[in-house]
C-alpha positions as CSV (number, residue, x, y, z in Angstrom):
1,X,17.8,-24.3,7.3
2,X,21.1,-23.0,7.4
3,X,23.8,-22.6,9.6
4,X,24.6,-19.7,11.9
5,X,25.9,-16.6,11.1
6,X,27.1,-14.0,13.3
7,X,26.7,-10.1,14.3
8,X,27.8,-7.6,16.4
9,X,26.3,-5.8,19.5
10,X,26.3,-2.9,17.8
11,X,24.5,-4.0,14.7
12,X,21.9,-5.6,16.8
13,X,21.0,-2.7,18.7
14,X,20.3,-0.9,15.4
15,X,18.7,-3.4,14.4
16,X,16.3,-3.3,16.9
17,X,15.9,0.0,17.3
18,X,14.6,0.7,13.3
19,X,12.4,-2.3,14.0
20,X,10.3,0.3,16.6
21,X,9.2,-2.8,18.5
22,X,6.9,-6.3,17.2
23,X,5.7,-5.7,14.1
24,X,4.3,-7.0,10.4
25,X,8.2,-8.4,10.1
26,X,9.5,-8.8,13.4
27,X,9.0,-11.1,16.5
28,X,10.9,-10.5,20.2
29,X,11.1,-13.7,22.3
30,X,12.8,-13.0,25.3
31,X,14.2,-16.9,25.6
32,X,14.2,-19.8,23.4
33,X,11.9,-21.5,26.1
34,X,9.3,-19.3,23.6
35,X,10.4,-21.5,20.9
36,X,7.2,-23.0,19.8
37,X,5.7,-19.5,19.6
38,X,8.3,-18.0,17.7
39,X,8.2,-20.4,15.1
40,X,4.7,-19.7,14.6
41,X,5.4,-16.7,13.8
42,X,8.5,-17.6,11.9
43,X,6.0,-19.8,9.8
44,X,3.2,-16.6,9.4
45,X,6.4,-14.7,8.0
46,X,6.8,-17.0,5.5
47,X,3.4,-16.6,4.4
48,X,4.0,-13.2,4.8
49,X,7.0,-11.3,3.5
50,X,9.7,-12.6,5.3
51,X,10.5,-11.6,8.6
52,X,12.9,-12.1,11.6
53,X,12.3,-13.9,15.3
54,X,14.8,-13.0,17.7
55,X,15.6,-15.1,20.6
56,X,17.3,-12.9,23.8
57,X,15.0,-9.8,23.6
58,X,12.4,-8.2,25.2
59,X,9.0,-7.7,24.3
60,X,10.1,-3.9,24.9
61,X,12.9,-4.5,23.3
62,X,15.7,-5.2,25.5
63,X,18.3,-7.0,24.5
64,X,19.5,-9.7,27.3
65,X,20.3,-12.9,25.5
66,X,20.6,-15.8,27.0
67,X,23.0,-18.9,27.6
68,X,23.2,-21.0,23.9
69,X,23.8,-24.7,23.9
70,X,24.8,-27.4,21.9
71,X,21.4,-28.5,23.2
72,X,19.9,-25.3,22.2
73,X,20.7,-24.9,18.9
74,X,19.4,-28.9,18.1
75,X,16.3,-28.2,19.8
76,X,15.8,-25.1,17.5
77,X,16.9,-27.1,14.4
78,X,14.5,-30.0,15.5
79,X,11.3,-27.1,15.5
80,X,12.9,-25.8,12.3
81,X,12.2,-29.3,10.6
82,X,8.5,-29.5,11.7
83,X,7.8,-26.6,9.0
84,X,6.5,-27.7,5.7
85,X,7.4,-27.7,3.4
86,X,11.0,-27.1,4.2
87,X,12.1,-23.9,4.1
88,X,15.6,-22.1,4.4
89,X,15.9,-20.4,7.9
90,X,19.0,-18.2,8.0
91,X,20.4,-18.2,11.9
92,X,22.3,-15.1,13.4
93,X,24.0,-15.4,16.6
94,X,25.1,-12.3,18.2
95,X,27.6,-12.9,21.3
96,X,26.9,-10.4,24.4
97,X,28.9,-10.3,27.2
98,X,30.0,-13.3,29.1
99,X,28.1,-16.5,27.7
100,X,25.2,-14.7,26.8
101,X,23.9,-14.7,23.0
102,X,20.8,-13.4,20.9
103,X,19.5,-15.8,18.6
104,X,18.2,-14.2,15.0
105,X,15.8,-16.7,13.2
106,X,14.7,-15.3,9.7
107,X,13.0,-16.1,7.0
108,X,12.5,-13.8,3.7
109,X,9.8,-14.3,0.8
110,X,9.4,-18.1,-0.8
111,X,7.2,-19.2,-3.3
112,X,6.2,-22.5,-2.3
113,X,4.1,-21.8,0.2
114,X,1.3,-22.3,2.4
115,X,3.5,-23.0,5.1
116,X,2.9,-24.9,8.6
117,X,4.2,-25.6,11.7
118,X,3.2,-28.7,13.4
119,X,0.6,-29.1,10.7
120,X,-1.1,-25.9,11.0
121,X,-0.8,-22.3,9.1
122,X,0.0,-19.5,10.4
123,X,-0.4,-15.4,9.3
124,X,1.0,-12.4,10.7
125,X,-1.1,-9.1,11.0
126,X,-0.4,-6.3,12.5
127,X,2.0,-7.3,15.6
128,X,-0.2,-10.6,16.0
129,X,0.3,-14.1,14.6
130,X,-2.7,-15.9,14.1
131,X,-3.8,-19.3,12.5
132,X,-4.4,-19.0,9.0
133,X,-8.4,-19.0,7.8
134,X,-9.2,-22.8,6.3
135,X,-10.4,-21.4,3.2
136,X,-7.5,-19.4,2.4
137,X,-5.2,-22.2,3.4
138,X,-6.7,-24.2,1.1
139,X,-6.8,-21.3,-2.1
140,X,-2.9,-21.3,-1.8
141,X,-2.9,-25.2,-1.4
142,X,-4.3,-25.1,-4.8
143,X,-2.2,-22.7,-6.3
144,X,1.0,-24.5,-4.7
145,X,-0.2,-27.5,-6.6
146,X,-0.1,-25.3,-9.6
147,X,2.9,-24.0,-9.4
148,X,4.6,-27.0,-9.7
149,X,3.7,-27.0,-13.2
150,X,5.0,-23.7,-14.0
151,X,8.0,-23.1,-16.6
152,X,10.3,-21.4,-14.5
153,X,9.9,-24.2,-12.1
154,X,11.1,-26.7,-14.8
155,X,14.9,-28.2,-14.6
156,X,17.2,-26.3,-17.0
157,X,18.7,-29.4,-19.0
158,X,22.6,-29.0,-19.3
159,X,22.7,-25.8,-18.0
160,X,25.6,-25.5,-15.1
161,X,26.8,-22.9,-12.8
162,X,29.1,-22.0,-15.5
163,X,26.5,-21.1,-17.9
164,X,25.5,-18.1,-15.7
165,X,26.8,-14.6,-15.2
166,X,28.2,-14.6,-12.4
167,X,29.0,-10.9,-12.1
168,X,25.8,-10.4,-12.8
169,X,24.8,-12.5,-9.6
170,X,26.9,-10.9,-7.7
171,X,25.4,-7.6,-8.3
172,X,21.9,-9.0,-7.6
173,X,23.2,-10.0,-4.1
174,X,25.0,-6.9,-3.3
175,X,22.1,-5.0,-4.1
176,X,19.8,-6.8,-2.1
177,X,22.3,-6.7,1.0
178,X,22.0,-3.2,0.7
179,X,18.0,-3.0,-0.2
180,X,17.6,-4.9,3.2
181,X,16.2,-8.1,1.6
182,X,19.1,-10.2,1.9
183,X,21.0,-10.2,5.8
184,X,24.2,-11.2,3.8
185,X,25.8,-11.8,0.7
186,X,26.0,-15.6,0.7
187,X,29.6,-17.3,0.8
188,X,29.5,-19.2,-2.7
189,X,27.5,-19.6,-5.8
190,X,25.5,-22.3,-4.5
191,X,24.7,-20.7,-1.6
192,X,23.7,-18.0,-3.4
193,X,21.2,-19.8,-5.7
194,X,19.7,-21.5,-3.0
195,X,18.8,-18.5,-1.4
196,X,17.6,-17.3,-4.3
197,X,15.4,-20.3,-5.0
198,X,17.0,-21.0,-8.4
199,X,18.1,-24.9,-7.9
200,X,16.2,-27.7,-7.0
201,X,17.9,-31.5,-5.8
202,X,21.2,-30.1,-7.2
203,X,20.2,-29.1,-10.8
204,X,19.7,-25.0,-11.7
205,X,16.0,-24.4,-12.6
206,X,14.8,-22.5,-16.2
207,X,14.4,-18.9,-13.4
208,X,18.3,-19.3,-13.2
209,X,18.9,-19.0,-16.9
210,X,15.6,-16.6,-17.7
211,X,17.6,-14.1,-15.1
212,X,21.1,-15.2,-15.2
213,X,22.0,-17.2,-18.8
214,X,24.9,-16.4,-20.6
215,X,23.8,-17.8,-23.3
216,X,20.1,-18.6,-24.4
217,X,20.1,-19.8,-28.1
218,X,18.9,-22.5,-29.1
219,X,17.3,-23.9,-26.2
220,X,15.5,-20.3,-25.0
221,X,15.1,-18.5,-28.2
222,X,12.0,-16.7,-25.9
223,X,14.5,-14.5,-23.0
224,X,14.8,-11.9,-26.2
225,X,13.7,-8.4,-27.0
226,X,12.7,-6.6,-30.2
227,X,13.1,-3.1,-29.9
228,X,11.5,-0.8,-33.5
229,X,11.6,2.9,-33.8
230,X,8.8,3.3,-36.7
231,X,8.4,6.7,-39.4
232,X,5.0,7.9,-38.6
233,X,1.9,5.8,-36.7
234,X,2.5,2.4,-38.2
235,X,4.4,-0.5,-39.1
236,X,5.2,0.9,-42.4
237,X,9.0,2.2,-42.5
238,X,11.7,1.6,-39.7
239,X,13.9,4.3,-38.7
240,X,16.3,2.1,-36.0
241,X,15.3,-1.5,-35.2
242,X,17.0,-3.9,-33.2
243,X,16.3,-7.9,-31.3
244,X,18.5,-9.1,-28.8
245,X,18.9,-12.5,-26.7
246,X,19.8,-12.2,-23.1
247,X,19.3,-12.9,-19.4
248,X,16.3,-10.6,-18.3
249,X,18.8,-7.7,-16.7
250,X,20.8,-7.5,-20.0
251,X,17.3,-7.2,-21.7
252,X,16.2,-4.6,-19.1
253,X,19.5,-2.1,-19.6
254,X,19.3,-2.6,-23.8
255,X,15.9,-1.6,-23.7
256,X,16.5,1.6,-21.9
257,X,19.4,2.2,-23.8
258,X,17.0,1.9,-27.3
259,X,14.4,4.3,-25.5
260,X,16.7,6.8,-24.3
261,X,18.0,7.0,-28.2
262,X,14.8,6.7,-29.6
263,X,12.5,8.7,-27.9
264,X,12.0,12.8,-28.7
265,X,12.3,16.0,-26.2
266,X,9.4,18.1,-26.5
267,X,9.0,21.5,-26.4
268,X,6.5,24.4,-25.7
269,X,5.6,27.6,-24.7
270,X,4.1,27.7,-21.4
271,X,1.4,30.8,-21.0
272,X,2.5,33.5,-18.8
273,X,6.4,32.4,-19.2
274,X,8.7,33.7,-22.2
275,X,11.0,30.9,-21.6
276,X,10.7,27.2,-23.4
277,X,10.3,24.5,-21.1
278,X,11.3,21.1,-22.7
279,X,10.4,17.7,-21.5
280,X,11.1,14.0,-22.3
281,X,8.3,13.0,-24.3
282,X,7.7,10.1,-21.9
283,X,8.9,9.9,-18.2
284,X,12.2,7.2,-17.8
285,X,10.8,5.9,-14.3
286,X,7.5,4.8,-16.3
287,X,9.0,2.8,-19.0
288,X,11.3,1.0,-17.1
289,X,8.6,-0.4,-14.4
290,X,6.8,-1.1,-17.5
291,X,9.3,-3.4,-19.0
292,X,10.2,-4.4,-15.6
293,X,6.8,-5.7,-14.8
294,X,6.5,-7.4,-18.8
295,X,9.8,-9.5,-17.6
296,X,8.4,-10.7,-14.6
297,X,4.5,-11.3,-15.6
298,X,5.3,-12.3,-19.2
299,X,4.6,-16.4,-20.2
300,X,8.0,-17.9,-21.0
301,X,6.2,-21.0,-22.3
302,X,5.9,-19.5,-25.5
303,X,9.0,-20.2,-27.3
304,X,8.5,-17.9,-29.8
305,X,7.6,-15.1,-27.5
306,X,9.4,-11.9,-26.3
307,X,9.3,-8.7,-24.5
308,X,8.7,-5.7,-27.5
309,X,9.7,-2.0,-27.4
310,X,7.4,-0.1,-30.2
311,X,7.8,3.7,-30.4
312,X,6.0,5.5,-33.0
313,X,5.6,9.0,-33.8
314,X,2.4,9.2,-31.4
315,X,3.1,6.7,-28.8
316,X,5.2,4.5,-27.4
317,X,3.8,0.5,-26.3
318,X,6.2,-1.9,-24.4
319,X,4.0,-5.9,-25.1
320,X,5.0,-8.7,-23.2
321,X,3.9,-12.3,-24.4
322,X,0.7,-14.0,-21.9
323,X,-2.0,-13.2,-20.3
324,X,-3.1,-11.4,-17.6
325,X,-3.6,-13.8,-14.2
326,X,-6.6,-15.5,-13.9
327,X,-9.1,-13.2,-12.1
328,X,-7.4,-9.7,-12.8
329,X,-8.7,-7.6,-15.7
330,X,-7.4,-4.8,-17.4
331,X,-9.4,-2.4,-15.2
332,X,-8.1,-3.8,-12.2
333,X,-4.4,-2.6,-13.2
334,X,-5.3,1.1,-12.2
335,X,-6.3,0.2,-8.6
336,X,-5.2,-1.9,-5.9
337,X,-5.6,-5.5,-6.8
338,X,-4.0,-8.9,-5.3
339,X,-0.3,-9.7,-6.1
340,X,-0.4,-12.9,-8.6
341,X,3.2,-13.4,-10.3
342,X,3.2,-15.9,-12.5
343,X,6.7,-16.0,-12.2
344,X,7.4,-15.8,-8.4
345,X,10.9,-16.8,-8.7
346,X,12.0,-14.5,-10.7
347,X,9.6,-11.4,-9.7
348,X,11.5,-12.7,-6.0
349,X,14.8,-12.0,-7.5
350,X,13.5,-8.6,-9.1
351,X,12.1,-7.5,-5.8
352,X,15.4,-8.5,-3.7
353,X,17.1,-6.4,-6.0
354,X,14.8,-3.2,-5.8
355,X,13.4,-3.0,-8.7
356,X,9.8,-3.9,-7.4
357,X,9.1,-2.0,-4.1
358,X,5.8,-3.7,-3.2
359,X,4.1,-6.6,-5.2
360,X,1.0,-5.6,-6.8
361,X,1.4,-1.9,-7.3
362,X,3.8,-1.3,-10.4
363,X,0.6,-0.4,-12.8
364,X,-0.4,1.7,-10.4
365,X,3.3,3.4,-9.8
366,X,3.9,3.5,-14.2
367,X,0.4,5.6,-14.0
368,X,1.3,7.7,-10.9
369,X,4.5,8.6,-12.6
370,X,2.8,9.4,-15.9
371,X,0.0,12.0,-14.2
372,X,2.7,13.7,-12.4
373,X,4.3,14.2,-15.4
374,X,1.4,15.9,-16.9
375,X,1.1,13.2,-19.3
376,X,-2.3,10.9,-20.4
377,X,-2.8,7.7,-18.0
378,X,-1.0,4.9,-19.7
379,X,-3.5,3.2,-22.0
380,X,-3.7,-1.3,-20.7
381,X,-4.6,-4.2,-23.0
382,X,-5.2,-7.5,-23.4
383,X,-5.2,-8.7,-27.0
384,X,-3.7,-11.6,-29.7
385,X,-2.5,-13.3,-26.6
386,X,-0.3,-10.3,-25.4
387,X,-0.3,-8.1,-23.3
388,X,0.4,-4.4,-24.3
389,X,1.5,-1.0,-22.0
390,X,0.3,1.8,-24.3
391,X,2.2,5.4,-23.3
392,X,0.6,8.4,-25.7
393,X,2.1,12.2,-24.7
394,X,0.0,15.2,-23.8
395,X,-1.2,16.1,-27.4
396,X,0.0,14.7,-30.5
397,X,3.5,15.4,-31.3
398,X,4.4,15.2,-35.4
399,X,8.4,13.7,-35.8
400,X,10.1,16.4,-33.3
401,X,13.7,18.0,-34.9
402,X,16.0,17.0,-32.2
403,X,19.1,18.6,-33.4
404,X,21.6,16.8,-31.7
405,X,21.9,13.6,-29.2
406,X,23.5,12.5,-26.4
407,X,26.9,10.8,-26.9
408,X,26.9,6.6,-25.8
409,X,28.6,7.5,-23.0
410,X,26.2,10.0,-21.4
411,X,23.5,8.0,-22.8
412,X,25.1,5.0,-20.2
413,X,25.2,7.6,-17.4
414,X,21.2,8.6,-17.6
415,X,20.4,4.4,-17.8
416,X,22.8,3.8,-14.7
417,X,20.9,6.6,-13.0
418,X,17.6,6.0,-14.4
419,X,16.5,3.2,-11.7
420,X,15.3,6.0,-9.1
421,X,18.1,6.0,-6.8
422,X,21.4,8.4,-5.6
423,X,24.8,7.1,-7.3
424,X,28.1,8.1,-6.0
425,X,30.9,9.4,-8.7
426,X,32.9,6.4,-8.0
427,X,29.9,4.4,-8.5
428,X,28.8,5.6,-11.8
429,X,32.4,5.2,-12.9
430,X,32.4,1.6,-11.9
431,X,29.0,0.9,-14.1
432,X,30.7,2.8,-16.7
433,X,32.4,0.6,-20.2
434,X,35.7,1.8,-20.4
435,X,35.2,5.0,-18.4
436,X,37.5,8.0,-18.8
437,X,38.9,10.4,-16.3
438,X,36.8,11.1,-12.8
439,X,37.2,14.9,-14.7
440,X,35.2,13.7,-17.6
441,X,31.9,11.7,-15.9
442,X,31.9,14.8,-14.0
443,X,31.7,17.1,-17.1
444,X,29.0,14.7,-18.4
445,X,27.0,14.9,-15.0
446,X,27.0,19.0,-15.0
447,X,26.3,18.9,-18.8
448,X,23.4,16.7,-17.9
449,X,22.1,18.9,-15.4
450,X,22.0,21.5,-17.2
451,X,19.5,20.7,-19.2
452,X,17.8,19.6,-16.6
453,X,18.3,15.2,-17.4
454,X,19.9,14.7,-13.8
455,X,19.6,16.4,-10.8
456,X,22.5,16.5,-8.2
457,X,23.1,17.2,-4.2
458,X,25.8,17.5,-2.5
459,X,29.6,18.8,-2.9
460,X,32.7,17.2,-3.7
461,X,33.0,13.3,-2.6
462,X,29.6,13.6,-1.0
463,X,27.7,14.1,-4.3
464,X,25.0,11.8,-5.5
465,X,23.3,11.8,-9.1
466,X,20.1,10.6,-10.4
467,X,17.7,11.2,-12.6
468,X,15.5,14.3,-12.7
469,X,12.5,14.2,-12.1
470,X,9.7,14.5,-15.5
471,X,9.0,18.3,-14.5
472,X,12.2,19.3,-14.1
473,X,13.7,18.1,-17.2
474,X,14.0,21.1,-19.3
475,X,16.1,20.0,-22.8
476,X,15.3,19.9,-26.3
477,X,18.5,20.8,-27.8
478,X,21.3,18.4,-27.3
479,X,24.9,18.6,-28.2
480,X,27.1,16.0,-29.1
481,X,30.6,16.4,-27.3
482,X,32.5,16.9,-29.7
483,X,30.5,20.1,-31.1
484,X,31.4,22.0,-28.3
């Protein structure tokens, strides 16, 4: 539970409104003498994906609040106590006029469920909230058992708050304020890592430092990456290597950075057109769900394991340590198939961020992006207790000539733009290391575009960059800087 927070009219009333009425997510109760019904489905949300009751409003919609008590509130912190197992609630109270108030109840995704109220489960579908079946109570009974076994659930011995990166933190929670998954930024630390799940009775779990450690050596030699750029199609020669220790989004951003430098432009003569068209060998948005979905599925058990970047002359494979989940094959990753993280508290941290969009469908989204590319389907395995994304271009390429590269800088400006969303000037700058002048970002963007790497709308202030799409992209020559 937690205790109340507060909104304005205004915000309520668009809240509402983008609700469009009871749905998978949202609940109207038009008093709280509806209590025991809105916690049902507070408690379906929570076997659900989160979701928000609110107390004052219609079943249309209409917000009339209603008078809120010390007597109130302790009645709805008394029903808030009868889930199980306990669960943080966050309260929103929203003053109207005179000594009328809407209540906001919500609850967002937790691992530990089954949940019940009163003893029995509940599930929301559709609009309706319904008692859960026995048999599937009982499947994530079982699994809830398991989970207390897993390693991220494990206590991260003499690791403090001050072992983390708090910056690092904060940007998770300001993202996920502004992804919707998060109703506020919370007011400290703690806060914070409760919300996130990430501390049990006081002390920060392994999750915490697996997506947040400053430091990792000695005691997790396994939150690493090795990252290879090999001559030809084997292990034979190494043209760039490099292996890095780090929380998962440090891993994540030196990853793409290695890619980015690493991997070729192509280019060929289209029939029909006297122009060359030139393409990333790979599509960006492909690779990095890829290694997004080997840091949240890999086993972190394995202390000698590791998230690997391989790029050869002929393909490029991003491995992550483990297995597949129990009951999911390889064939299953190309087609809709249950969501089974074996790391739910960290994937929960991923997806509150937006970097997962919907649990369950990143295969499926790294071979969407790949078709439309007019590349191969990504190749899936399962082998030598790894498991490997295999990414092959349309033909075989021998070692392409690029003649020039990208400077680090511009190189930092595709990677900050390379996670599929629109980024401000000012907010590229404020990604940047040491940036230089507004003036010189924004010769880098235009360069970029160019030759076709970013795409851009807007004039002026209003601008916003990101990252072209795979058809659009039209460079094989590349000039440093300072060769212009």
């Amino acid at each position: 539970m937690s205790t109340p927070g507060t909104m304005t009219l205004i915000e309520l009333e668009k809240l509402v409104a983008d609700s469009n009425g009871e749905w998978e997510h949202t609940e109207f109760k038009k008093t709280t003498g509806e209590l025991y019904g809105g916690m049902e489905s507070l408690c379906a949300f929570l076997n659900g994906t989160g979701g928000k009751v609110f107390f004052g409003v219609t079943n249309a919609g209409r917000i009339l609040g209603q008078d809120m008590t010390d007597a109130t509130f302790q009645e709805v912190a008394n029903a808030i106590r009868k889930l199980e197992p306990p669960a943080w609630i966050e309260q929103t109270r929203v003053p109207l006029s005179g000594t009328k108030e809407v209540l906001i109840l919500q609850s967002t995704v937790h691992a530990d469920g089954p949940y019940t109220f009163e003893g029995r489960p509940f599930v929301r579908i559709g609009n309706t909230t319904s008692r859960m079946p026995q048999p599937d109570y009982q499947r994530r009974l079982l699994a809830r058992i398991a989970t207390r076994h897993r390693w991220e659930n494990h206590p991260a011995e003499r690791y403090t708050l001050a072992d983390l990166d708090m910056e690092e933190i904060e940007r998770t929670l300001r993202d996920a304020v502004h992804q919707g998954r998060l109703e506020r930024v919370p007011s400290n630390p703690v806060e914070a890592l409760d919300r996130l799940q990430l501390r049990l009775d006081g002390q920060l779990l392994q999750a915490a430092v697996v997506l947040f450690g400053r430091k990792q050596m000695p005691d997790y030699p396994q939150c690493a990456v090795r990252m290879a750029r090999f001559k030809g199609i084997d292990k034979t020669e190494f043209l760039d290597q490099r292996q890095l220790h780090g929380h998962a989004f440090q891993i994540l951003d030196e990853a793409m950075h290695f890619i980015l430098r690493n991997i070729p432009i192509a280019g060929r003569i289209e029939s029909g057109k006297l122009e060359r068209t030139d393409t990333p060998l790979y599509p960006a948005l492909a690779l990095r769900e890829a290694l997004v979905n080997a840091l949240c599925h890999r086993d972190y058990s394995i202390p000698g394991g590791a998230v690997s970047v391989a790029i050869y002359d002929d393909r490029l494979e991003v491995i992550s340590t483990g297995l597949l989940p129990a009951g999911i094959t390889v064939a299953d990753l190309k087609r809709d198939h249950p969501s089974a993280p074996p790391n739910p508290l960290i994937a929960g941290v991923f997806y509150r961020r937006g970097l997962i969009e919907q649990w369950g469908r990143g295969t499926q989204k790294i071979v969407d992006w790949c078709v439309a590319a007019g590349q191969p389907q990504p190749e899936f395995e399962e082998a030598a207790g790894a498991v490997f994304v295999r990414f092959r271009p349309s033909g075989y390429h021998p070692p392409l000539r690029v003649s020039h590269n990208l400077t680090d800088r511009q190189r930092q400006i595709l990677l900050i733009v390379s996670d599929g969303k629109q980024w401000r000037l000012q907010d590229i700058y404020a990604q940047l290391e040491n940036p230089p002048t507004d003036r010189t970002i924004r010769q880098d963007l235009h360069w970029l575009r160019k030759f076709g790497l970013v795409s851009g709308s807007g004039h002026g202030a209003g601008a916003r960059w990101q990252l072209a799409p795979p058809e659009q992209a039209k460079t094989a020559g590349i000039r440093k800087n300072e060769e212009e």
